[in-house]
N, C-alpha and C positions, 0 to 999 in steps of 0.2 A: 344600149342593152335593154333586155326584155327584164326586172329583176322581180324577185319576190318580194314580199313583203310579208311577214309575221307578224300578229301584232297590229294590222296595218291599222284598227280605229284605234288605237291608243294613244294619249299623251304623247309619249317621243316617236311615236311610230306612224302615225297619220302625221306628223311635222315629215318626217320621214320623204313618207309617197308624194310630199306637197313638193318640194326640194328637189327630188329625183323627176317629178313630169315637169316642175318649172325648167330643167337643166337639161330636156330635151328626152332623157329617159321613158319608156314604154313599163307600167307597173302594172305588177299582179299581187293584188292585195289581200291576204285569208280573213275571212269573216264567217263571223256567226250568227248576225241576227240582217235584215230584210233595210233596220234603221243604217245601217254600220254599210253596207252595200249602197243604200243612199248618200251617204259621205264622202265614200269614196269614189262614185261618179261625179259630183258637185269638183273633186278635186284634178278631174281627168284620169282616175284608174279605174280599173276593171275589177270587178270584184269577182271573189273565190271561194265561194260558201264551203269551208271545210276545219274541222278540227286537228287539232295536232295527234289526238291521240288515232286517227281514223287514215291509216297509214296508206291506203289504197285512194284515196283521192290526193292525202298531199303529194304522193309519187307522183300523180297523172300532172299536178300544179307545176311540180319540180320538171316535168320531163321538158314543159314549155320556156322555164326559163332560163336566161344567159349568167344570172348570178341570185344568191338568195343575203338578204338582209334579215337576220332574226331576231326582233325586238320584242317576242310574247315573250311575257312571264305573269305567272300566278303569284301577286300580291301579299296573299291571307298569311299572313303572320305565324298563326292559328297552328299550320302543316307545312310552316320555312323550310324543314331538312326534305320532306317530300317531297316539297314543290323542287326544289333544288335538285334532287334528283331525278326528276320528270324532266327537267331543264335539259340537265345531262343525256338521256337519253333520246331525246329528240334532235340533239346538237351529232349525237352519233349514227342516228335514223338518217339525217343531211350531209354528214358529212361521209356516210355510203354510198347513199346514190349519187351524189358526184361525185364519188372516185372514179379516176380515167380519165374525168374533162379536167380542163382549164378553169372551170366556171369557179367562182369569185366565193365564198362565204363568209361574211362578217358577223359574228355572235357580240352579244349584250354579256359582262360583267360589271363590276361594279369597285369603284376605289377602295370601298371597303372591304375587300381580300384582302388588301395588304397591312403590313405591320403597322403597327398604330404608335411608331418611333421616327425621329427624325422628316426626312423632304422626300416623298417616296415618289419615284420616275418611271416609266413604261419599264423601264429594266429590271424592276422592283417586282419578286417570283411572290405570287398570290400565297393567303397562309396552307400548307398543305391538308390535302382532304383525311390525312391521319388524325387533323385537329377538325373533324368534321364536326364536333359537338358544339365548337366554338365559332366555326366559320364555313359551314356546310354552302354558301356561295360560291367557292372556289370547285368545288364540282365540273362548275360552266368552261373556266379556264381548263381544267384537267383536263375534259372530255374534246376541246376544240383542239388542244396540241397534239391527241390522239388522231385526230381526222386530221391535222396539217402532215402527222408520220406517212399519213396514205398518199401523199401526196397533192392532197387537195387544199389550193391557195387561202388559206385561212386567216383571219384578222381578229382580234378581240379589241371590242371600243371600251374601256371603264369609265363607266357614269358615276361621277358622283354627289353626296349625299341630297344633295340639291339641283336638281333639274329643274328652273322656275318660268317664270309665263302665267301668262291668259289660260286656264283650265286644268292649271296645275291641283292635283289631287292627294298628294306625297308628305314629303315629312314639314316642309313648313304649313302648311293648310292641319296637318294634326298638331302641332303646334299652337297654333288659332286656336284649333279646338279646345286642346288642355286650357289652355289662358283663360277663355271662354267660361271653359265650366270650372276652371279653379279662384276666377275672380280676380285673379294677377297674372303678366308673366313673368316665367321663373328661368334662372339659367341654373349652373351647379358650381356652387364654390367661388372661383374668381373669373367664372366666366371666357376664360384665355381659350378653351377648348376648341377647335374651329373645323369648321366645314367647308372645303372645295364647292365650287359653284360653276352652274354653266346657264345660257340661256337656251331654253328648246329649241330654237331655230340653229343656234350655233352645233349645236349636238347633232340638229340633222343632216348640216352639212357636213359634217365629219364621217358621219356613215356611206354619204355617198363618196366621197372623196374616197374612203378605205377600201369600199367596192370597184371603185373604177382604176386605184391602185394595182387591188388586187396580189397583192404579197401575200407570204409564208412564214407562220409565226409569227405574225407582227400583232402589236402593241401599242393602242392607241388611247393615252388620254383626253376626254373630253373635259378640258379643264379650263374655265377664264379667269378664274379666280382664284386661287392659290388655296385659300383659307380664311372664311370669313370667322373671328370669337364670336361665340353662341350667345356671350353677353349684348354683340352687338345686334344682333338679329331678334333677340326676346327685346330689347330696346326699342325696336322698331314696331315688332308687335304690339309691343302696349303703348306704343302710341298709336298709333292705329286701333287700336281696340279703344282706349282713350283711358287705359286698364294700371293701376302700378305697376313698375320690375322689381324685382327682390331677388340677391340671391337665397339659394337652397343648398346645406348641405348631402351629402351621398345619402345620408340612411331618410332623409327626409325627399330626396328627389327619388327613389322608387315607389313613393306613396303618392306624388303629385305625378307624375308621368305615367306611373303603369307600366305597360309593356315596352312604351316606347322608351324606358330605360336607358338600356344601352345606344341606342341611337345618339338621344338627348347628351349622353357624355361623352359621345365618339368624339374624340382628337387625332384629325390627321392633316397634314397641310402634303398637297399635289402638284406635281410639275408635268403641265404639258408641252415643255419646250422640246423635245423634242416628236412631235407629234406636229408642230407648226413646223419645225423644218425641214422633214420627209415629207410632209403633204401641202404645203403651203396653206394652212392651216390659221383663220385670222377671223379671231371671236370677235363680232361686233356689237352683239344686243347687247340691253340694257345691263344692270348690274342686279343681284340678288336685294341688296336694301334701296338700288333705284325702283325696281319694282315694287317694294313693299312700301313704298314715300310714294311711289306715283299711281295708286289705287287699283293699279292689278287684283291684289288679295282683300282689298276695303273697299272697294268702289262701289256699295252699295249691295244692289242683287247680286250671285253670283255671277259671272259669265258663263255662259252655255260652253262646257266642255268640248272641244274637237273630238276626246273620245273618252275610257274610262281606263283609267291607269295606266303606268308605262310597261 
């Protein structure tokens, strides 16, 4: 297939196009700067100088391809419900112009939609966008089951909290940082609180898998790791920084974390079994504390990022 790529110099999304040209796939990747275009020829795609918001080029992008992968999102913390919203309405711009085809679309959401109770499973319905103040992510979800109503073959993959690797930019690298600038690191309370984990590579195969599937409604987690405790991973940190761990309680971790608050005490443990046995589906990178033992996140200089955010 000819696919798109969203996203394509990004974190999970340049793993992405590397996956789909290594697996024979023909890629068309959106960019926005001249460096980001160079990248993605080194990796065998084509690049597509075009914005999301600039509707009359992505159409002309979309007309050329056989399916789209959509891996952009706006990061900034700063304008979350916004961007969440922009999310949403681009996922509705895509999943217009292929209504009537066949063609494939697979969107990005995030494990964190769901309830932050119990082993939560692809079957596990995102928090509603009535609870937008609290979880305005779930937008993405809403908006892609609207475009599978039209009939167009629709996939959502959820990423979570930890996408880790070589140029990772995300929530353990802010992590670092707090530790960094707080002189320790810290977890919250007893530390049991845990984070799903995948390796980027793993992740990008699952997106092409979900595209070459090609389903309706479908529900895909990108999960190898259940749930790592946050005790175990600030453990890691400060060894590698060569730093203390200490825990922190609540009213003392929104002072040492900042915004990334909430993050820092999200508890959810994830199952991607079945996600491996509709796609055959079989994580093999390293592990979330292999990589931070094996000098991935410490190994001196940074490593030159594949691209900038997921």
């Amino acid at each position: 297939m000819r696919i798109l790529v969203t996203g394509a110099a990004g974190f999970v999304g340049s793993a992405v196009v590397k996956d789909l040209v290594d697996a024979g796939h023909r890629v068309i990747g959106l960019v926005r700067s001249a460096a980001a275009a160079g990248m993605l020829a080194t990796l065998g795609a084509e690049a597509y100088a075009a914005d999301l918001r600039e509707r009359d080029s992505l159409r002309a992008a979309l007309a050329r391809a056989d399916g789209v992968i959509h891996t952009a999102f706006n990061h900034d913390f700063s304008q979350f419900g916004a961007n969440c919203e922009a999310d949403r309405d681009v996922i509705e711009f895509l999943g217009g112009e292929l209504a009537g085809s066949d063609r494939p679309l697979v969107v990005t959401s995030a494990i964190g939609v769901l309830p932050k109770h119990g082993l939560v499973t692809e079957a596990t319905d995102a928090v509603p966008l009535s609870d937008a103040a609290a979880n305005p992510r779930a937008a993405s979800e809403i908006a892609a089951d609207a475009v599978a109503d039209l009939g167009v073959p629709v996939s959502i993959v959820r990423l979570p909290p930890s996408v880790h690797g070589e140029g990772d930019r995300a929530f353990v690298p802010t992590l670092i940082d707090i530790a960094r600038a707080k002189g320790f690191s810290a977890y919250v309370g007893n530390g049991e609180n845990r984070w799903p984990a995948v390796h980027r590579r793993d992740a990008a195969r699952l997106y092409r898998l979900a595209a070459e599937r090609a389903s309706t409604h479908a529900r895909y987690h990108a999960v190898a790791e259940e749930g790592i405790p946050l005790r175990n991973i600030a453990t890691a940190i400060g060894t590698g920084l060569d730093l203390p761990v200490a825990p922190i309680d609540a009213e003392a971790a929104l002072n040492h974390f900042g915004w990334f608050n909430h993050f820092a005490a999200m508890d959810i443990r994830a199952s991607g079994a079945e996600t491996r046995r509709n796609l055959g589906w079989s994580p093999s990178g390293s592990t979330l504390l292999e990589d931070l033992a094996g000098g991935v996140y410490f190994g001196g200089s940074s490593p030159a990022p594949i691209g900038a955010g997921k």
